[in-house]
VEXDREN-2710 file (C-alpha; in Angstrom, 1 decimal):
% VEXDREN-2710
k/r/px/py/pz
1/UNK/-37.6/-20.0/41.5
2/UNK/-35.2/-21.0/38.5
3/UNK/-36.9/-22.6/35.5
4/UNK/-35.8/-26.4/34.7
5/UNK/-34.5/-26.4/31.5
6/UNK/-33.1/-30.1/30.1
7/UNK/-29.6/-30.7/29.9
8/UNK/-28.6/-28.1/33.3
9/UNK/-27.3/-29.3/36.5
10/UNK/-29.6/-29.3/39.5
11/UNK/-27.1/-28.0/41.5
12/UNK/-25.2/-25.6/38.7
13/UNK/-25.6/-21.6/39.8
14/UNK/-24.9/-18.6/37.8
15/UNK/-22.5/-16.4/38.4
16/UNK/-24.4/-13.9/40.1
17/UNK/-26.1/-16.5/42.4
18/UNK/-22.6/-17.6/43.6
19/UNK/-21.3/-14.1/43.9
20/UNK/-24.4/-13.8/46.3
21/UNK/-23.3/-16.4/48.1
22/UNK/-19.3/-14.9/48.7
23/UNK/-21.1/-12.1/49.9
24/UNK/-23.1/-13.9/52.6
25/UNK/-20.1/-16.0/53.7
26/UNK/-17.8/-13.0/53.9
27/UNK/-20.1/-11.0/56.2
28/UNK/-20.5/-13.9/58.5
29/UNK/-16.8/-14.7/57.8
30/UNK/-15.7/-11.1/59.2
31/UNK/-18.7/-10.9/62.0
32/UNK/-16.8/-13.6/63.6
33/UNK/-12.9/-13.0/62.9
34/UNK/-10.3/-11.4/65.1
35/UNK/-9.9/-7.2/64.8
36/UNK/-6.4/-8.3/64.2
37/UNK/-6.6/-11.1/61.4
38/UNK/-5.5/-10.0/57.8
39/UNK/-7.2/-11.7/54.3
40/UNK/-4.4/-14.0/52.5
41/UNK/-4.2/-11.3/50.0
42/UNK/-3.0/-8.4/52.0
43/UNK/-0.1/-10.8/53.8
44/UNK/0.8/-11.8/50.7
45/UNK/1.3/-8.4/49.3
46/UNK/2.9/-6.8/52.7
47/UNK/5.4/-9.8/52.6
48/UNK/6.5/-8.3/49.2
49/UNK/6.9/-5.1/51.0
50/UNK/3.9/-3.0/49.2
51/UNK/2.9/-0.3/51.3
52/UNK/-0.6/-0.8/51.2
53/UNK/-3.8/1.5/52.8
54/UNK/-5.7/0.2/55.7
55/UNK/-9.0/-0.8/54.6
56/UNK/-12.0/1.5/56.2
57/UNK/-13.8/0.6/59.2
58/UNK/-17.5/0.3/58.7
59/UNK/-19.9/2.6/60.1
60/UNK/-20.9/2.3/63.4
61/UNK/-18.0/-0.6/64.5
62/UNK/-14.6/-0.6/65.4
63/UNK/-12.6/-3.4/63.3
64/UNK/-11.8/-3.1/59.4
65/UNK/-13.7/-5.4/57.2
66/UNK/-11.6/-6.5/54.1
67/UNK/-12.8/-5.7/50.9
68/UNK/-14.0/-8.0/48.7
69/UNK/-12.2/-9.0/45.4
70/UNK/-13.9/-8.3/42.2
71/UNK/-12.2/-11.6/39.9
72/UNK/-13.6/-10.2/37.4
73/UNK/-11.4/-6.7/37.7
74/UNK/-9.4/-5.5/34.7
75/UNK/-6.5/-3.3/35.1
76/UNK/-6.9/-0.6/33.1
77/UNK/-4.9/2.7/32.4
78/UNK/-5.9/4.8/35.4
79/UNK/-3.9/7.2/37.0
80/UNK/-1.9/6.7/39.7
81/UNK/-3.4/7.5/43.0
82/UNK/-1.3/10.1/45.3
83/UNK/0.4/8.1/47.7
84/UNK/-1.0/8.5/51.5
85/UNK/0.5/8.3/54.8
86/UNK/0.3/4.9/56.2
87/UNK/-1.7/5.8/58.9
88/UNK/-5.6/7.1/59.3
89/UNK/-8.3/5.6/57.6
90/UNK/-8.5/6.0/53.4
91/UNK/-11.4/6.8/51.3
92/UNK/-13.6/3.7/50.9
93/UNK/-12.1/1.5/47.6
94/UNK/-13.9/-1.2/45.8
95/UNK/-12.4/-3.7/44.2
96/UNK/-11.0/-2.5/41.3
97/UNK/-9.7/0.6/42.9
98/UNK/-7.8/-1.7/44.8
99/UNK/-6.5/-3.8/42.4
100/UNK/-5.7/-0.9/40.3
101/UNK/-3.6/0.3/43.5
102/UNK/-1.7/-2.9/43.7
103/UNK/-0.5/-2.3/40.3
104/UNK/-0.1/1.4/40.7
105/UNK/1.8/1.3/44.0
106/UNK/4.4/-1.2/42.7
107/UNK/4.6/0.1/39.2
108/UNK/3.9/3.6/39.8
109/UNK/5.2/5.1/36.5
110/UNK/3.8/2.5/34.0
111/UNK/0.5/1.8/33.2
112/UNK/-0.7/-0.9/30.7
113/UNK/-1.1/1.0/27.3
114/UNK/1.7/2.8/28.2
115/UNK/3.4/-0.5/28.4
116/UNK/1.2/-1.6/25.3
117/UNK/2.9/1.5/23.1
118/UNK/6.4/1.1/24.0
119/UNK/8.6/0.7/20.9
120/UNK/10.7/-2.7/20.7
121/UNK/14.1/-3.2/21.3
122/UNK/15.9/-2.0/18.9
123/UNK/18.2/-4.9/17.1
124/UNK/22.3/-3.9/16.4
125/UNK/22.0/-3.1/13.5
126/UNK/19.5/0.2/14.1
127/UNK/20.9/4.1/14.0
128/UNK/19.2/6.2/16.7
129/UNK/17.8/9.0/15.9
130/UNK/20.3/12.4/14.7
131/UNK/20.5/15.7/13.7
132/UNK/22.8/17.3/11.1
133/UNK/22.9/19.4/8.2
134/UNK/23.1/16.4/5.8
135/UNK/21.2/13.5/5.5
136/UNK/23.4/10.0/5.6
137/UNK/23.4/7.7/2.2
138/UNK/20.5/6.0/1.9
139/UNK/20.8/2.8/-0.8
140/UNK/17.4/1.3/-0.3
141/UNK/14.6/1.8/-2.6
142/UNK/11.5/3.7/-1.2
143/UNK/7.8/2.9/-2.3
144/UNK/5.9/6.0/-1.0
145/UNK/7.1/9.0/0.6
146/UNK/4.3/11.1/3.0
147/UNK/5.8/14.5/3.1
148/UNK/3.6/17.1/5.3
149/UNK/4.4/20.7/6.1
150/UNK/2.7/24.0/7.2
151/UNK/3.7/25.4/4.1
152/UNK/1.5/24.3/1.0
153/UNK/2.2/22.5/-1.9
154/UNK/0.9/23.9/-4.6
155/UNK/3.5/24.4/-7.1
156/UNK/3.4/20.6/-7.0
157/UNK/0.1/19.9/-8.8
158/UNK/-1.4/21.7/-12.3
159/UNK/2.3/22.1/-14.1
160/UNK/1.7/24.7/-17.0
161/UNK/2.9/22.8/-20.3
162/UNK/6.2/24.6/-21.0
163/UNK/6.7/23.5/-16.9
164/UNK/6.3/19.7/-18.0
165/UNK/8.7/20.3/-21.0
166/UNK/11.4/22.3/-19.5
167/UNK/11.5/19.6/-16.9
168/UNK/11.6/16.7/-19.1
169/UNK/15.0/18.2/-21.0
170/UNK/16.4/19.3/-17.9
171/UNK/16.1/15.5/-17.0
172/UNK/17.8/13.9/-20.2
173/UNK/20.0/16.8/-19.9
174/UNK/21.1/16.2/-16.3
175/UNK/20.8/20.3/-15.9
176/UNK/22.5/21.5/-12.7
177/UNK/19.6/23.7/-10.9
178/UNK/20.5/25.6/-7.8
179/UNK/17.4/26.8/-5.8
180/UNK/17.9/29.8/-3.1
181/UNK/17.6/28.7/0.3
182/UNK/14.1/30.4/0.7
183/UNK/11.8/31.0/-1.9
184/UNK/9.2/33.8/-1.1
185/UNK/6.3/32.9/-3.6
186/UNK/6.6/29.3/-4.2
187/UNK/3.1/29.6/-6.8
188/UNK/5.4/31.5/-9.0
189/UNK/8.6/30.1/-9.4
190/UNK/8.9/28.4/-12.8
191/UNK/12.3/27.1/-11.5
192/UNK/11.1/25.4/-9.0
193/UNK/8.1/23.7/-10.6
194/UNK/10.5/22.7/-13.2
195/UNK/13.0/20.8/-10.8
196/UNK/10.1/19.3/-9.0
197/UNK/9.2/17.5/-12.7
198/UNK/13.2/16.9/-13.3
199/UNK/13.9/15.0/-10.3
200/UNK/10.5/12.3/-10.2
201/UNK/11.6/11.2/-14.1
202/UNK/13.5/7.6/-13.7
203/UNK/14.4/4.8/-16.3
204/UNK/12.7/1.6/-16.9
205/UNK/12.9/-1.7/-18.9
206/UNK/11.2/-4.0/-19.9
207/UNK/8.0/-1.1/-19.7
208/UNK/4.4/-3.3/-19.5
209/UNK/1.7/-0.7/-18.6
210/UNK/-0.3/-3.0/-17.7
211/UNK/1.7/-4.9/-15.4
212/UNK/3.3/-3.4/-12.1
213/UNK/7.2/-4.1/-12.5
214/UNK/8.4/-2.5/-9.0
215/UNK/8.7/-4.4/-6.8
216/UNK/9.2/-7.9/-7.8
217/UNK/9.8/-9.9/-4.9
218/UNK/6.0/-10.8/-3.6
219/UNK/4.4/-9.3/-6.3
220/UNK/2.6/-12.3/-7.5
221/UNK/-0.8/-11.2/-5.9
222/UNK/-0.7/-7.9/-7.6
223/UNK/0.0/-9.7/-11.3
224/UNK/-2.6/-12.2/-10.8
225/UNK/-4.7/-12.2/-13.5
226/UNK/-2.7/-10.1/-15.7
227/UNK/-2.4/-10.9/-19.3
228/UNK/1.0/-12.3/-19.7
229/UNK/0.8/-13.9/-23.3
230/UNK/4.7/-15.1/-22.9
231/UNK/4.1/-17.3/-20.3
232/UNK/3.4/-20.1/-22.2
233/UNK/5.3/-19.1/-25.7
234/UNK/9.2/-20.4/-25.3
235/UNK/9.7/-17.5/-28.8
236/UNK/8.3/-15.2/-27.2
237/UNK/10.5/-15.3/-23.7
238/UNK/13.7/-15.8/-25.8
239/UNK/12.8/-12.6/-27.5
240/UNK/12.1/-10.9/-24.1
241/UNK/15.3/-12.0/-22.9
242/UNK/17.8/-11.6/-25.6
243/UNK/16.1/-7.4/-25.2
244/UNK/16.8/-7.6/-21.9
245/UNK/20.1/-8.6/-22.4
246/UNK/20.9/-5.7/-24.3
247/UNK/19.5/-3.3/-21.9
248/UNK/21.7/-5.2/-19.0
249/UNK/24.4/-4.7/-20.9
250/UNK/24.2/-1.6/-22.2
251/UNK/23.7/-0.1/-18.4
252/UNK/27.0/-2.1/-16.7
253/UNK/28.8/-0.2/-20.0
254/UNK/27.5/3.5/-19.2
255/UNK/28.4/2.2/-15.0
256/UNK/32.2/1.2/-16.4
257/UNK/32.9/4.5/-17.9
258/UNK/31.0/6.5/-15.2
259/UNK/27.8/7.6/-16.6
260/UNK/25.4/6.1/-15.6
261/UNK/25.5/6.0/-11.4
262/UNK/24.0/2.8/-10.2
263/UNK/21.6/0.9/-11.3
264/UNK/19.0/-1.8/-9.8
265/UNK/18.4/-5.5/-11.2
266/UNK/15.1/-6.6/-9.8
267/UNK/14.1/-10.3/-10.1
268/UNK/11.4/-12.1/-8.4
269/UNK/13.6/-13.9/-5.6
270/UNK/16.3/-11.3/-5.1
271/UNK/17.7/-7.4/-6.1
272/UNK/20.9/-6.6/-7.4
273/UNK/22.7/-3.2/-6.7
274/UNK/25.6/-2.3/-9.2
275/UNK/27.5/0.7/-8.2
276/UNK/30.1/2.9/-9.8
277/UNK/33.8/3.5/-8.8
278/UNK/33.7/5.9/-6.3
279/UNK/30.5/5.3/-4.9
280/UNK/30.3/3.6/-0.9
281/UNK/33.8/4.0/-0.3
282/UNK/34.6/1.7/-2.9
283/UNK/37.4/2.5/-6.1
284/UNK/36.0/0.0/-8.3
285/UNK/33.0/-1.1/-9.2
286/UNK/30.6/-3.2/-6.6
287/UNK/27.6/-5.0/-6.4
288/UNK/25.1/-6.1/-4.2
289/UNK/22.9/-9.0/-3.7
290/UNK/19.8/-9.6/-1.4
291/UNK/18.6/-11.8/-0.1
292/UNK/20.7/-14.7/-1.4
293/UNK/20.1/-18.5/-1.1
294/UNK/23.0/-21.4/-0.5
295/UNK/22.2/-22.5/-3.9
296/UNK/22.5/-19.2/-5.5
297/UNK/26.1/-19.0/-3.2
298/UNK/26.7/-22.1/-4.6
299/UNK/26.1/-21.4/-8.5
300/UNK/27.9/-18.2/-8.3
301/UNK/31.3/-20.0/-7.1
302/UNK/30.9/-22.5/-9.8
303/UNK/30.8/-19.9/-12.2
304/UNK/34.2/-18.7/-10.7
305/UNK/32.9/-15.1/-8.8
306/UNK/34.3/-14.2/-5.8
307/UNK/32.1/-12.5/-3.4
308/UNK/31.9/-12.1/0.1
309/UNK/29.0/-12.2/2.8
310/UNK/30.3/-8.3/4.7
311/UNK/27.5/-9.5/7.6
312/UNK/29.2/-12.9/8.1
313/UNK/32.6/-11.5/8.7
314/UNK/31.3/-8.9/10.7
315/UNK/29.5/-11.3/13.3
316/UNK/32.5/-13.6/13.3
317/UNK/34.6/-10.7/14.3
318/UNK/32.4/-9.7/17.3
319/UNK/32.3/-13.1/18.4
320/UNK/36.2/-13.3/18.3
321/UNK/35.9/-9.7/20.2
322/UNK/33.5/-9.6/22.1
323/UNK/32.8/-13.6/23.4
324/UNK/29.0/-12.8/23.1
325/UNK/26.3/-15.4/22.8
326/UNK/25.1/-15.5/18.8
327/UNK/21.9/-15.3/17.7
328/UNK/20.2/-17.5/14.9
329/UNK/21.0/-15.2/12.4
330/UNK/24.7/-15.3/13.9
331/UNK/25.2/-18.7/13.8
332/UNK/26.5/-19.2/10.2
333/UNK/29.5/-17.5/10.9
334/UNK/31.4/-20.6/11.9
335/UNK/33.6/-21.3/8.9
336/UNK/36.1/-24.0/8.2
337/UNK/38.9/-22.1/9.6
338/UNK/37.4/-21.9/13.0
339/UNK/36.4/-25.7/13.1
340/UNK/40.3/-25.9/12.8
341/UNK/41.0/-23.6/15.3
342/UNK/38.6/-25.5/17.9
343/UNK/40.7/-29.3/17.7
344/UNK/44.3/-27.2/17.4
345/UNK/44.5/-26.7/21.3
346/UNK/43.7/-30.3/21.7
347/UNK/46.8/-31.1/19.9
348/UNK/48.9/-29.0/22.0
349/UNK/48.1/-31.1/24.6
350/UNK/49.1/-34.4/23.1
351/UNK/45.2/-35.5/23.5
352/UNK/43.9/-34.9/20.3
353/UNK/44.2/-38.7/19.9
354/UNK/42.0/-39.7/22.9
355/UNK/38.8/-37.4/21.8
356/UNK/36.7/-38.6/19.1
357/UNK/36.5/-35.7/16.3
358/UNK/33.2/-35.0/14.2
359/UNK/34.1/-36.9/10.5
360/UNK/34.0/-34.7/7.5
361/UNK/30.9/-35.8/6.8
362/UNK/29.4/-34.3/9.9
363/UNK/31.6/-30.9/9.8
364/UNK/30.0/-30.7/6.3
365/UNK/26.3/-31.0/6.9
366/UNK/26.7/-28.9/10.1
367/UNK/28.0/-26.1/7.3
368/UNK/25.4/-26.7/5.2
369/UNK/22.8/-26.4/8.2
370/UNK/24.3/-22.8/8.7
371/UNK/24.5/-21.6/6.0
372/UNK/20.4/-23.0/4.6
373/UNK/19.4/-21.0/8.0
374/UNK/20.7/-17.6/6.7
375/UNK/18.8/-18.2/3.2
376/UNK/16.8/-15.3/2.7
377/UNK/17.6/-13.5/5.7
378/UNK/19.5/-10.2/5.7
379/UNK/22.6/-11.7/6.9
380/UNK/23.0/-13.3/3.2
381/UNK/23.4/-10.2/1.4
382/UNK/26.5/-11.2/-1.0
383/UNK/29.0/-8.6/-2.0
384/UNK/31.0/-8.7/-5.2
385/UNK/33.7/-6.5/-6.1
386/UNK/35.9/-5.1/-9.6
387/UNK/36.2/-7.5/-12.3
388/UNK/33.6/-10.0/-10.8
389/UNK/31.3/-8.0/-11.2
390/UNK/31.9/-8.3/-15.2
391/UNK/31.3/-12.2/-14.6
392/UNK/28.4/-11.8/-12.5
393/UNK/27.0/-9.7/-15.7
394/UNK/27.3/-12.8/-17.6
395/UNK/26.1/-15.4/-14.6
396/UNK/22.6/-13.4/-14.5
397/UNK/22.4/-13.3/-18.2
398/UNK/22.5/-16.8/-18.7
399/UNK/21.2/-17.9/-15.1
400/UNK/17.5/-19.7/-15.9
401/UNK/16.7/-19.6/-12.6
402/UNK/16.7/-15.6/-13.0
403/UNK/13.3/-15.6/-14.4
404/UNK/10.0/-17.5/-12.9
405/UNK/8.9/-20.9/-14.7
406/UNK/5.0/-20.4/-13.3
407/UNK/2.8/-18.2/-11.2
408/UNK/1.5/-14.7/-12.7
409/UNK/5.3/-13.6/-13.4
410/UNK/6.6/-16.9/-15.4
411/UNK/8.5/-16.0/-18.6
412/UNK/8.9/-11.9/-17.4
413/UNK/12.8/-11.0/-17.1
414/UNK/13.7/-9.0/-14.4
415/UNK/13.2/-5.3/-13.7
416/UNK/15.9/-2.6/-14.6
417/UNK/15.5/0.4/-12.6
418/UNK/17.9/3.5/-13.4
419/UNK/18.6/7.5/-12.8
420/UNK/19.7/7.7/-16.3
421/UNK/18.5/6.3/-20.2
422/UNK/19.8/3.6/-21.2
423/UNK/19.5/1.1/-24.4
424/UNK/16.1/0.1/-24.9
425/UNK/14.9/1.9/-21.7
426/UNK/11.3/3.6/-20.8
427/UNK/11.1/6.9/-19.4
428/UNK/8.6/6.9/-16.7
429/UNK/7.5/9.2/-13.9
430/UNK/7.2/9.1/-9.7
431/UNK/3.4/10.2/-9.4
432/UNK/2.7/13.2/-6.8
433/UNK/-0.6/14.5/-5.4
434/UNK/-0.8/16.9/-3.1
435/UNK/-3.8/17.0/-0.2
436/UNK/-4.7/19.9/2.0
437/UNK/-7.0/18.9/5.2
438/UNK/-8.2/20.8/8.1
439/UNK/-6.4/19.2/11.7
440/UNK/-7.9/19.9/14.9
441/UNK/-5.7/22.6/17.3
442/UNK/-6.1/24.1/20.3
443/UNK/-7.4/27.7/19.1
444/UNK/-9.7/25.5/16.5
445/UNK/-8.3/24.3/13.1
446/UNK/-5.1/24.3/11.6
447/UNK/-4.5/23.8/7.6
448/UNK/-1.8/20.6/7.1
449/UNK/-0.6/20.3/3.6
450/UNK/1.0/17.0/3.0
451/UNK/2.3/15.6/-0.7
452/UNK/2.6/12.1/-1.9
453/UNK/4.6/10.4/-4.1
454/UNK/4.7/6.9/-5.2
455/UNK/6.7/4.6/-6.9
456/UNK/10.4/2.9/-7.4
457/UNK/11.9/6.2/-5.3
458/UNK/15.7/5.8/-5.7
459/UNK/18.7/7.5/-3.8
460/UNK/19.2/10.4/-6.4
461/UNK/15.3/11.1/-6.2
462/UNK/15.2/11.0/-2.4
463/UNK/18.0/13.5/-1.9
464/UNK/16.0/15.7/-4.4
465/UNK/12.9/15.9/-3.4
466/UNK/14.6/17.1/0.3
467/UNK/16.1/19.6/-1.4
468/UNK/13.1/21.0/-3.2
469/UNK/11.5/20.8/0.5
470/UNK/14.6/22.6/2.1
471/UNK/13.8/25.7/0.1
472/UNK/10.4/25.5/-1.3
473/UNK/8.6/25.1/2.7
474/UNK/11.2/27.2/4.2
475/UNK/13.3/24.9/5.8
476/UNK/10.8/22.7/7.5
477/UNK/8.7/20.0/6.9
478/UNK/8.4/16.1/7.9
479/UNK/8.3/13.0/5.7
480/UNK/7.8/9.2/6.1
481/UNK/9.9/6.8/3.8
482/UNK/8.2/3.4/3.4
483/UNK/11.5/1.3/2.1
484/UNK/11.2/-1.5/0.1
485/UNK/12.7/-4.1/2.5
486/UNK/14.7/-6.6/0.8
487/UNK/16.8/-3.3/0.1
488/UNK/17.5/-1.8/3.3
489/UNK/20.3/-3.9/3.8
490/UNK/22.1/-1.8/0.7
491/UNK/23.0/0.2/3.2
492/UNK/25.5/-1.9/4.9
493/UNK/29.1/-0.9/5.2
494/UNK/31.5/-2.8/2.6
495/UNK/34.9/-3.3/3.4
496/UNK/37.4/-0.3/2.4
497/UNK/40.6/-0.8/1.8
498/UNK/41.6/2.9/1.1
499/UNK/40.2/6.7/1.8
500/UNK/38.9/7.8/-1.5
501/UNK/39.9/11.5/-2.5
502/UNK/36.3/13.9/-2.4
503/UNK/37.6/15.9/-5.7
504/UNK/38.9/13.2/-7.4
505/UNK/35.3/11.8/-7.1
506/UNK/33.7/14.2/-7.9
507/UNK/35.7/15.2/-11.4
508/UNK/35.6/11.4/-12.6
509/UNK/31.6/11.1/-11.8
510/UNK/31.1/14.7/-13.6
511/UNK/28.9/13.1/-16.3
512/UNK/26.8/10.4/-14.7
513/UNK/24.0/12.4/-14.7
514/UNK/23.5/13.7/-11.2
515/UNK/23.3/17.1/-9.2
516/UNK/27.1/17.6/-7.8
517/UNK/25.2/18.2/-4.1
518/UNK/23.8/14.8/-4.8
519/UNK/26.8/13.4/-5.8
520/UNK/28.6/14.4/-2.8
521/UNK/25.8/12.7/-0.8
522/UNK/25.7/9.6/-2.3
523/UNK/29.7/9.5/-2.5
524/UNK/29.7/9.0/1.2
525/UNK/30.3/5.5/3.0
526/UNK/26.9/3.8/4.2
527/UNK/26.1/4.2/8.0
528/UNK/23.0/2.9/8.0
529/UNK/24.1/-1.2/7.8
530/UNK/20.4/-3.1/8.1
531/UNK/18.6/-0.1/8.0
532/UNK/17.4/2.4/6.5
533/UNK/16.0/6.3/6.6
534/UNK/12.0/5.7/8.2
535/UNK/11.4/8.9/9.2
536/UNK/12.9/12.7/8.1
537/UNK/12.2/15.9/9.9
538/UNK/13.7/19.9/9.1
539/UNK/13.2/22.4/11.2
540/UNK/15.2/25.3/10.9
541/UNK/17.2/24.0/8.0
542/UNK/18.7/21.1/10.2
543/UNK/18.0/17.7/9.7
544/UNK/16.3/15.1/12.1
545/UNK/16.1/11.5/11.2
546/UNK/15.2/8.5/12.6
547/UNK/15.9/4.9/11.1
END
């Protein structure tokens, strides 16, 4: 007898007093129904045409009692059952056996975590996966790179200290090293520890050790709480900035004459990419901005820069092409010229008079709608070409809304990032550890090696470190690339108006300080457009990659 307890219903019952109940009613339920009646459940699903098995016959009588549903039956990952011939009895299947072959039977090659760990669609703008000799150009800056191998790493760690100094001058000296293909004792070879330290050396300014100055953009958790005594002294930002200045300055020099590469300008709301002549396809020098805002857009014409927005065009021209529907990132593309173009057929016939066109006014704020939706989005990435980029120089220098007014990075000027030294620069250094773990195999345990390095990984330290790989773990190995993300649209295709000459490239970029098979790499026209390398794989001395 159920205890009264204040506040229940009289008549409420719990679950397993009602399921009691079902029970009861479906026994009497099928003691009186017809051999031939079928449950609403089973019409249902042989309307839809699901071949379904004939529920068992109880002992000792001669019509088929449906089975009761469970509502409280999960579908789960089983197995597919092997189908059966329509006719003869089955085994006997509770209910979540046969809710399980309801699922199976109409989706017989998908089951729920399958479905759970299928990969998403990939957008337009990803590469599927290739194999080739070569790596493509990869523009983006990496964070961390996961490298693990079969092969271990241990003429990464413990660098004798003639190691660490050969590879420091080899570094300021931009030394050519050419490794063989296959190196038999990697513990041993002082050339290859040596190149290991050259190629995770980069250039930095300003240089804070206490303060983490890659990446910017979101960065204000990490800073918080920092000591920052310039935040609040206007003598002491001037000062920063007038050294920055220099140091800006001094690196678009050394890009103009072709010794310095590239180099990164790294502010809190956005990331520049200058490039060299000759790099990306490009015979003068470029630069890239994202993510950009309209008011940003709007500063830069004021100060006279032409740019262009290389997505923008891009979707217009497939929606010219192609007729598809656009998507929200698309729909800035509608520019002045085509709100022309979509009145000039009414004038051809003579009714342009009798339709009531949107005022200026409207056109105008319509624009502006587009073009606030793309703000920060990849599809604002700015290109600006040759001797705009000289002026750009000079909008950044003296743009105050380059540098943040509060949070933990007020008063800090933006981050330079570079493969080679410039005025007023910092050496600094990738950090690498290597870890050696036992992994689980089918004859017992396996030793994985796997190495780590962290940090502001740029292009010419990327193709590096592969190369290292490539002949120090004998041609195969796999690494992850965490990208920094505002970058990954670097990698976009700009505009080229002529086929640059290989040797001519390479003979005018002789001195800016990278290794010729390098240079060759990064002289090649980005592929990649919105993406960027996630995932790199050798075996055999061939390539995988997936983006």
């Amino acid at each position: 007898m159920a205890v009264s307890v204040p506040g229940y219903s009289p008549s409420f019952k719990r679950p397993p007093d009602t399921l009691r109940l079902r029970r009861k009613r479906a026994r009497s339920h099928g003691a009186a129904a017809s051999p031939t009646s079928e449950p609403a459940p089973r019409r249902a699903a042989l309307a839809a045409g699901l071949p379904l098995r004939p529920f068992p016959a109880p002992a000792g009588t001669g019509r088929a009692t449906p089975a009761r549903r469970n509502p409280f039956a999960r579908l789960d990952n089983r197995q597919p059952a092997a189908a059966e011939p329509p006719s003869g009895p089955g085994p006997v299947l509770d209910s979540n056996q046969e809710n399980d072959l309801l699922w199976e039977e109409k989706f017989p090659e998908t089951t729920i975590t399958e479905l759970s760990k299928t990969p998403p669609v990939s957008s337009e703008t990803d590469i599927p996966s290739s194999e080739s000799a070569e790596l493509p150009v990869d523009w983006s800056i990496k964070t961390r790179l996961l490298v693990t191998s079969s092969q271990p790493f241990a003429w990464a760690d413990h660098l004798k200290a003639h190691e660490e100094a050969q590879g420091l001058v080899q570094h300021c000296r931009a030394t050519e090293v050419t490794l063989p293909e296959h190196i038999q004792d990697t513990r041993l070879s002082t050339e290859l520890r040596c190149a290991f330290q050259q190629s995770l050396f980069y250039w930095l300014h300003p240089a804070l050790p206490w303060l983490p100055l890659f990446p910017r953009i979101g960065a204000d958790r990490r800073m918080a709480g920092k000591t920052s005594p310039w935040s609040n002294d206007e003598t002491l930002q001037h000062v920063l900035m007038s050294d920055w200045s220099v140091s800006f300055t001094s690196l678009y020099n050394l890009l103009k004459t072709k010794l310095c590469p590239y180099f990164y300008v790294c502010t809190y709301q956005f990331t520049v990419l200058f490039r060299a002549a000759g790099f990306a396809g490009s015979d003068v020098i470029t630069a890239v901005i994202s993510p950009t805002t309209r008011g940003l857009r709007e500063a830069m014409k004021n100060e006279g820069i032409e740019f262009s927005l290389p997505l923008i065009k891009e979707n217009t021209h497939k929606k010219k092409t192609s007729g598809a529907s656009l998507g929200h990132g698309e729909e800035q593309a509608i520019s002045d010229e085509d709100e022309e173009e979509s009145f000039s057929w009414l004038e051809e016939m003579g009714v342009q008079d009798k339709i009531k066109k949107p005022d200026i006014h409207s056109i105008k704020l319509r624009k502006e709608k587009h073009e606030v939706q793309m703000d920060h989005r990849p599809e604002s990435v700015v290109l600006v070409k040759g001797i705009n980029t000289f002026t750009l120089l000079n909008f950044l220098i003296n743009c105050k809304s380059l540098v943040a007014t509060s949070g933990p990075q007020a008063g800090l000027p933006p981050t330079l990032l570079s493969p080679v030294a410039f005025r007023g620069a910092t050496m600094q250094m990738l950090k690498a550890r290597s870890v050696n773990v036992k992994t689980q195999a089918l004859s017992g345990y396996k030793d994985q090696f796997s190495l780590e390095i962290t940090g502001p990984v740029m292009p010419h330290s990327l193709h590096s470190v592969t190369m290292l790989l490539k002949s120090s773990q004998a041609g195969s190995f796999s690494a992850g690339l965490y990208t920094h993300e505002p970058t990954a649209v670097f990698n976009i295709c700009p505009p080229v108006d002529k086929e640059l000459d290989k040797e001519t490239v390479r003979k005018e970029l002789a001195n800016c300080g990278l290794h010729p098979k390098t240079l060759d790499q990064l002289s090649q026209v980005p592929l990649l457009g919105k993406s960027s390398l996630r995932h790199v794989e050798m075996s055999d001395y061939t390539y995988n990659w997936r983006s």
